[in-house]
N, C-alpha and C positions, 0 to 999 in steps of 0.2 A: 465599515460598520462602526458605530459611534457606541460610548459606552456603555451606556444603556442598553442598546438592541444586543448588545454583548454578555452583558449579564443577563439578562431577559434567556438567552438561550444558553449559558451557562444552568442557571438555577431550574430550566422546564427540561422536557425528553423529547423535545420535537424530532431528534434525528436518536432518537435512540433504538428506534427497529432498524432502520439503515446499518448504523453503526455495529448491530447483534447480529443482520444477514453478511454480514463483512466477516467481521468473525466466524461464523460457522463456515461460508466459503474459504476461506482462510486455513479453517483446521480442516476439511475436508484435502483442502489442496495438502496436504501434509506442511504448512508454513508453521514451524514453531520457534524464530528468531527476527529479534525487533533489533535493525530494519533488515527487508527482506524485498527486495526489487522485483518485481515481474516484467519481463518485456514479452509483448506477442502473446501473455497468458502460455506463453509456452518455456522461457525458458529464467530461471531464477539467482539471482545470487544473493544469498544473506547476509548478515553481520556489514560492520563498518570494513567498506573494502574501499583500494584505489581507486580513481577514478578512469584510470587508466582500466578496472578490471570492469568497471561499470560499461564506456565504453566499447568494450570488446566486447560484452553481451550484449549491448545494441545493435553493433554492429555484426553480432551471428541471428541477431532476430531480423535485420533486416533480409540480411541473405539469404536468408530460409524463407521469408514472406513466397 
């Protein structure tokens, strides 16, 4: 995106209902910590974690698919 078309949708709200139904899904899901990982929509780990702890959640959402 060049910098124009960047500012362009900086300064308008073309994704701003997008961005509001994310949030309300979000706090529905009980999510209240930035970042907060979903895998599967089923299983979550929050906060700044290893990647080793990211992994392991992938790898229990795969297993359970």
């Amino acid at each position: 995106m060049d910098a124009a078309a960047a500012a362009d949708l900086l300064a308008g709200d073309a994704y701003s209902a997008g961005v509001r139904a994310e949030e309300r899904e979000a706090a529905l899901s009980g999510i209240r910590a930035v970042p907060t990982f979903v895998f599967d929509g089923r299983f979550s780990v929050s906060g700044a974690q290893d990647p080793a702890v990211l992994a392991q959640a992938a790898r229990q959402a795969l297993a359970s698919a």
